[in-house]
N, C-alpha and C positions, 0 to 999 in steps of 0.2 A: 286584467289590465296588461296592457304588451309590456308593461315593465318586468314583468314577471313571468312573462312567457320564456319557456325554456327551450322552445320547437325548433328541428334543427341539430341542439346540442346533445353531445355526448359526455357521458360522468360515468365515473368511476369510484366506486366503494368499496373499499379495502374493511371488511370484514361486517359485506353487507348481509351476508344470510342471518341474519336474525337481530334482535333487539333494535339498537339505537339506531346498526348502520341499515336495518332493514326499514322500519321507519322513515329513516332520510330518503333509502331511494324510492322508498313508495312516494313522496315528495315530491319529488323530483320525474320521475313518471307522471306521474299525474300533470306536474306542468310543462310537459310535452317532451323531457328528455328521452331518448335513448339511453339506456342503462346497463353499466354492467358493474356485475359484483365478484367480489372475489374474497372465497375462503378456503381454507384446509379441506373440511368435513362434506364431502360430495350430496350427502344426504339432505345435507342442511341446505346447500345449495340447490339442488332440485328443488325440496321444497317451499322457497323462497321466488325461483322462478317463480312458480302458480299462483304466489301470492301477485308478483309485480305483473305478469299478463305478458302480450306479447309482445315480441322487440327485446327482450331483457334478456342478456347472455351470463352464464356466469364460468368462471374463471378459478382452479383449484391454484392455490399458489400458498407456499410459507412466506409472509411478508419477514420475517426476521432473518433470513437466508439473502444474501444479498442480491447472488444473479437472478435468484425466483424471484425478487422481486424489481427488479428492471425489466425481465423478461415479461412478470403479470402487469407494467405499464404499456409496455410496448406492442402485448399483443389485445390488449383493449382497445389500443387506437389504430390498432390496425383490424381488428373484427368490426370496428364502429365507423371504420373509415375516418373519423379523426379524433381528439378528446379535447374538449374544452374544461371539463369540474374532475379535480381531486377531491374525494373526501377520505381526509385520513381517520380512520374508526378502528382500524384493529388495532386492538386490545388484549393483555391482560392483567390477572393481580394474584398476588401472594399471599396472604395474611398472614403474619409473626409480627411477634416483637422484636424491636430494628435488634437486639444482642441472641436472634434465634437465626437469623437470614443465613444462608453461606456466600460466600461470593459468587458465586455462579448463579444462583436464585437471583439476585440481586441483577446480572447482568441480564439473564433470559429476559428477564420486567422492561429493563431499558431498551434493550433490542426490540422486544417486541412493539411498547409503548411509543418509544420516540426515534432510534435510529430508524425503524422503517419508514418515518414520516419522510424524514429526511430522504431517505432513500429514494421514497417514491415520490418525494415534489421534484428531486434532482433529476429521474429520468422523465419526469413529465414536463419539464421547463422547454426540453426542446421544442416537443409536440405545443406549447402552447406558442412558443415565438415563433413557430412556423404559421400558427395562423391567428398570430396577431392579439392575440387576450389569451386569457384563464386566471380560473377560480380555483383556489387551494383555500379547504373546510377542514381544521385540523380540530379534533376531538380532543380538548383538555377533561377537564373533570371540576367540581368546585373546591375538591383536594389540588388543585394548582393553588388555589390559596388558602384554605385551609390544613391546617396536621390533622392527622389521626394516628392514633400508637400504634394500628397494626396495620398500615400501609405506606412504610419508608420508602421504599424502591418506587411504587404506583405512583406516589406523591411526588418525589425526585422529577418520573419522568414526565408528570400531566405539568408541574411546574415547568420543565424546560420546553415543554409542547409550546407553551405561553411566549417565552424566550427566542423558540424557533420561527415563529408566526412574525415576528416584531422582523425580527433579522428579514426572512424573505420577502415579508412585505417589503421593506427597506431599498432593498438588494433589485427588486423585479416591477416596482411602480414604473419604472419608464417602460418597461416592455407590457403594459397595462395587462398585469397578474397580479391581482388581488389576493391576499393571502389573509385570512381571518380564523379564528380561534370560538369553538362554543364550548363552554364550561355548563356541560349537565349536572345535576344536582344528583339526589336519589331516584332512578330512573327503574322502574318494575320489568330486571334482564335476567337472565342467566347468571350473570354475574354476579348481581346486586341480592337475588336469591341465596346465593352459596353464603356471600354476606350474611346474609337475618339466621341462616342455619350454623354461621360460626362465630358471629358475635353476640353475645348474650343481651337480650335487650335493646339492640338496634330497630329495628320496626316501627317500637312504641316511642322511642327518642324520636325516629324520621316525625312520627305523625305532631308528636307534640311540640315540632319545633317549626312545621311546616307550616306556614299561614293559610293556604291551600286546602291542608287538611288531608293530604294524600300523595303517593307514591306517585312519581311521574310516569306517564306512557310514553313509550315509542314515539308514535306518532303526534305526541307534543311539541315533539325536534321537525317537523317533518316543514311545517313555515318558515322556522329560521333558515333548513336547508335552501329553501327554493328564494329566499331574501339575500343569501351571499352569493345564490350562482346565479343570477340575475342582474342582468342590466341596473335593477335598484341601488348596488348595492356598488356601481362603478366606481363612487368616489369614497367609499370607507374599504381601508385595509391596516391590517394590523392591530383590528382590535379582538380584545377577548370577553364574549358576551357570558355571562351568569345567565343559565337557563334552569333555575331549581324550585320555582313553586314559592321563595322566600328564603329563610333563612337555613342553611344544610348545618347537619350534627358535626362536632369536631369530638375531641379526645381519644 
């Protein structure tokens, strides 16, 4: 359907080489974007090209570093020759109990988690009023509304990711930039791995609580990507979608 044709546009995924945000741009590839991705880890990055095919660039950048991350907007839309879709995906998480955190642990999570969102919709607001739209896809989690005891800081900031989304959309509707939120559930990453190996009994909670009956893939996320950066999706912004299979573990 042309509603969902992507052909033409360029997107950018902030911590595409693997899991949720590789999935998305496989998404997004597939319907017809130019893509580029950007992470730390050079390896992971290689290996993520081969997965996304040709056309696909990727991009070593710290998104929690502030210039490297103005700098990794700006030179995506200038290797793509322009950028229509943010998707903010990079991520990470801690695990303690909130009276084990130090401060700084506590900040690394928000920096990484939400100040770079912010970061990177801020340098990319230009590039999108210079031509006229854009799509900002900001990575919550379903701990934006749910607690869990051992992820204070992750919760904090997938929470404010929710808050941030509302604001921009608010702030950029006349400059028709759509800013939307997806809340993945328990999703089978990297992350969510180190998860099941440091919380005791998480697995067997995810399955038994999941209607679904299983651990969400990658490229589960990979329709709703290509549904926000799409013409479909011109008249919804500001919302924050629940994508977990049914109901997610809390405590």
């Amino acid at each position: 359907m042309k509603l969902f044709d992507l052909q033409g546009k360029a997107a950018l995924i902030t911590g595409g080489n693997g899991g949720i945000g590789l999935g998305m741009a496989q998404g997004l590839a597939r319907a017809g974007a130019r893509v580029a991705i950007a992470g730390r880890d050079e390896g992971k990055n290689a290996a993520a090209l081969k997965a996304l095919g040709e056309g696909a660039i990727a991009l070593v950048a710290d998104v929690a570093d502030e210039p490297a991350c103005r700098a990794m907007v700006d030179e995506a839309a200038r290797r793509l020759d322009r950028l229509d879709i943010l998707v903010n995906n990079a991520g990470i998480n801690i695990r303690k109990q909130p009276q084990e955190y130090t401060l700084e642990e506590w900040s690394r999570v928000l920096a990484a988690n939400l100040t770079s969102a912010f970061v990177a919709s801020q340098a990319a607001y230009a590039h999108f009023k210079r031509g006229g739209a854009g799509k900002i896809v900001n990575i919550g989690s379903m701990m934006s509304l749910f607690g869990a005891s051992f992820a204070g800081p992750y919760g904090a900031s997938k929470g404010g990711i929710v808050q941030l989304t509302r604001s921009l959309a608010c702030a950029w509707a006349k400059d028709n930039i759509q800013v939307n939120a997806v809340l993945p559930g328990w999703i089978d990453t990297a992350l969510t791995r180190r998860a099941r190996a440091e919380v005791s009994g998480l697995h067997e909670r995810v399955l038994a609580r999941t209607p679904a009956g299983r651990w969400g893939e990658p490229a589960d996320l990979a329709g709703i990507a290509v549904f926000l950066a799409s013409r479909a999706s011109d008249f919804i912004t500001g919302t924050a979608i629940p994508v977990d299979g049914g109901y997610s573990v809390q405590g």
